[in-house]
Each structure stands twice: as structure tokens, then as C-alpha cells.
C-alpha positions, 0 to 999 in steps of 0.5 A: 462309119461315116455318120455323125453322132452327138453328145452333151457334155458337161457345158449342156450343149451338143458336140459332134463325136468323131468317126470311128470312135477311139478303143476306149469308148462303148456308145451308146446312141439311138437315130435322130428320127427316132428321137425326135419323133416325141418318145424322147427329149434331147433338147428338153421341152418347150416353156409350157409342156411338163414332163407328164405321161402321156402328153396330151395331144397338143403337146405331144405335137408342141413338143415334137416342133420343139426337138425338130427345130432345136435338132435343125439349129443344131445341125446348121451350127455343126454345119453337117447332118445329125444322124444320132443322139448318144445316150452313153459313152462308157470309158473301156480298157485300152485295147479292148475293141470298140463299140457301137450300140444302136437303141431305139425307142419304139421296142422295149426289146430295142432299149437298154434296161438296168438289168442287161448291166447288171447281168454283165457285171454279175458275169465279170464280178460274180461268174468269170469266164474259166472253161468258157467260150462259147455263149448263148444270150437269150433275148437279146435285145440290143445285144448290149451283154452278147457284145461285151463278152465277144469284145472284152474277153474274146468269146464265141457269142450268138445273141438271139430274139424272136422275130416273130412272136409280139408285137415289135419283134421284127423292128428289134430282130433288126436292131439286133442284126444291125448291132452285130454287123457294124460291130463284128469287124473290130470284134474279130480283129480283137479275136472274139466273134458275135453273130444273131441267131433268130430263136422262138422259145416255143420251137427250141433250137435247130436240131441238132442244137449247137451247144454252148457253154452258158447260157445267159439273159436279163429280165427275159422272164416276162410271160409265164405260160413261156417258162416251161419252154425257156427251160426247154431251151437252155436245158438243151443248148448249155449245161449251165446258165445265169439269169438277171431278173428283176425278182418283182416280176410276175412268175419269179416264184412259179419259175422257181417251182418249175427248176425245182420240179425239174431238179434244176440247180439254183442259186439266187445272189441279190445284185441290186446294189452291184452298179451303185457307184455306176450313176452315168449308167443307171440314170440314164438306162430304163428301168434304173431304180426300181425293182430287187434284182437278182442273178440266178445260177443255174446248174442243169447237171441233174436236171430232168425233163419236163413231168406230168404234174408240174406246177402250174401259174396262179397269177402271183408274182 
């Protein structure tokens, strides 16, 4: 990979970060144009303009000069052109293959939240990987979670999303592809493998459905009339599954009802304070502070079909 990447360090300025990357690191980055573009500020805001959403017009366009011009000095200082800006650097084990993770900010489906974290550390802390090789993640996002696991612990990964189903979903189904291909290479030579599945929740899996071991996704419950279906879903690709979520959400307790009425197992473990000594990962990722998280284990050994007369959603979180 031959672009050229920088990070703030401790001085407050920009350093360019060498190509591929040493083994220890996972970067984090999103594309200049996307930067600059005004969802976000890596060079700060020019005198005048407050940190106040939305920005009005002018200075969203004030803004948007700012970080060009700062973004052109920067490269006439490095003296080559700046393709991205990291977001994260997190030091790994030695050993462990490296990786790239691209996000955007035109999605919400193409950034990193709070909750995909806390769903790998509940894997690593709470879950372990005994009896596990293969895994499905569900919404995927950037793939964050999905690579991890294939990196650090040598697993079978398919991360999946729609392509289809809202308004974005192309542009993070291709982020998503684009995260997988320039991480495969070092994942397999670490002996794990990653591939991206397209999955719409409302046609299930191909048939036959390749099963898995688990299951997994983070903050994936967004649209209650979705929930019958999800279940659908890792009903038929896992006998198990484990679930992040941000419990504020509308549909926590209709989804509840639903497992019950499915005779699905579940166990709820608050997980809100599992990355609290973690401030470099949750200042910096959305979503960071506010919400009760908490992962969901759920057993599908007993668990039926759908039934006529299952509960329906009242509009209550």
C-alpha cells in the first residue's frame, strides 16, 4: 500500500506513518476528501466558527476553505500527497497481523461506534473462542469486530450488510469490501480468513445456508418491524449468538419479548464500563459516552419458530 497516512501526535501536529504498517498497530483512518469535505475537522476550526451543529451555511463553507488550506500546507510540508487522516492507532501483540481499517463519515454504517468495541471486548473478556471457528457478524459496518477476530485468533470470519436496504447502504457495502481486500493478505498469512457476504435480513441466508458457530453484531437493532426477521437469521446460520446494544434504543424490550416468545435463551451482562480505562478508543469513536450497553448471549438450542400471536411493537424503548 503506497498511500500516505497522517497522525497527531503528542506535539499537536501531523506526522506522516510509514507503509505498511509495523504488526503492532490497527489504524484507523478515513480519506482526505471525506475529511475535508466539513463532517469533520482535523485541523480544528477557523477563529470565529464554533463547534455548533449544524453549522450555518457560511460557516460550514468557512470551515470547509479552512481544512483545504491547512490540508495543502500540510502536504507542501511533507512534501507528497495526504491520502488519510488516522483516527486511531491501537498497539497489538507482537505477532498478530496488521491492520487497515478504513471509515467514512458520509454513513453511519461506514463509522466506527462505541458499541462494536465493546462487543470485541465482550468476545475476548466474557465469551472466548473454545469450540469456535467460524463466525457470522451481522451489520458489519466497517468490519472493525469481523477483522479482529480473523486476525487475532485465526478464525473463519464473514462480515455481512445489505446493499440495498437504506439510504448509504451501497457506499458502506463498499467500504465494508474495500476493509476485507486490503486486510486478507496479512490475515491469512496469520492463518485466519475474512471474506464480506451481502445479507438482506428480509430474504434470510442463500439455501442452503452455510452455518456457523456464532453469530455476532453490535447496535444492529435499529428498526423494530426488522427484529422478527433478524431472528430469522441467526436462528438459521448459528446455534448461538452474542449481541451489543445500546439498551436505550427503541425496541430493547420488544426484542426481549420476541426471543421469549421464541423460547430463545437469553442472558443480559452490562457492559457499559468494560472499556473504562480504554479513554484513546472512546474519546475518539461516536457514540462514546452516552447509553447503558449491554451484551446479550443468545442460546437457540430450544428455540422455535416463528408463532402466530407474537408480540407486537408498541412504540416503547
Amino acid at each position: 500500500m503506497s498511500r500516505q497516512l497522517v497522525v497527531r501526535a503528542a506535539d499537536g501536529l501531523w506526522h506522516p506513518i510509514s507503509i505498511p504498517i509495523p504488526c503492532t498497530q490497527l489504524l484507523l483512518f478515513s480519506p482526505s476528501l471525506a475529511v475535508l469535505s466539513g463532517t469533520a475537522f482535523p485541523h480544528g476550526l477557523p477563529g470565529g466558527v464554533t463547534r455548533v451543529f449544524p453549522l450555518s451555511v457560511a460557516d460550514h463553507q468557512e470551515a470547509e476553505a479552512w481544512q483545504a488550506a491547512c490540508h495543502q500546507n500540510l502536504e507542501q510540508q511533507l512534501g507528497r500527497t495526504v491520502d488519510g487522516y488516522v483516527g486511531l492507532r491501537l498497539e497489538r501483540p507482537l505477532g498478530k497481523a496488521p491492520l487497515v481499517v478504513r471509515e467514512l463519515p458520509e454513513t453511519v454504517g461506514s463509522k466506527v461506534w462505541r458499541g462494536a468495541w465493546l462487543l470485541w471486548k465482550s468476545l475476548v473478556e466474557l465469551h472466548g473462542f473454545s469450540g469456535v471457528s467460524r463466525v457470522l457478524e451481522l451489520g458489519a459496518g466497517v468490519g472493525l469486530v469481523g477483522l479482529l477476530l480473523a486476525a487475532d485468533h485465526a478464525l473463519e470470519v464473514v462480515v455481512s450488510e445489505t446493499r440495498t436496504a437504506y439510504d448509504g447502504a451501497a457506499l458502506t457495502w463498499d467500504n465494508l469490501v474495500y476493509n476485507v481486500r486490503i486486510n486478507a493478505e496479512p490475515i491469512a498469512a496469520g492463518g485466519g480468513h475474512v471474506e464480506a457476504l451481502e445479507v438482506d435480513w428480509t430474504h434470510g441466508l442463500q439455501d442452503p445456508a452455510p452455518r456457523f458457530d456464532i453469530v455476532i453484531g453490535s447496535d444492529i437493532l435499529y428498526e423494530p418491524h426488522l427484529f422478527e426477521d433478524l431472528l430469522d437469521v441467526m436462528q438459521q446460520a448459528a446455534p448461538q449468538a452474542v449481541l451489543v446494544q445500546n439498551v436505550a434504543r427503541k425496541g430493547t424490550e420488544y426484542f426481549k419479548d420476541l426471543c421469549r416468545n421464541r423460547n430463545i435463551g437469553l442472558r443480559a451482562v452490562d457492559v457499559s464500563a468494560i472499556d473504562a480505562n480504554e479513554q484513546w478508543i472512546t474519546e475518539g469513536v461516536a457514540d462514546a459516552v452516552d447509553g447503558v450497553y449491554e451484551c446479550w448471549f443468545l442460546d437457540f438450542s430450544q428455540a422455535r419458530g416463528r408463532e402466530n400471536g407474537a408480540p407486537s411493537f408498541s412504540g416503547a424503548s
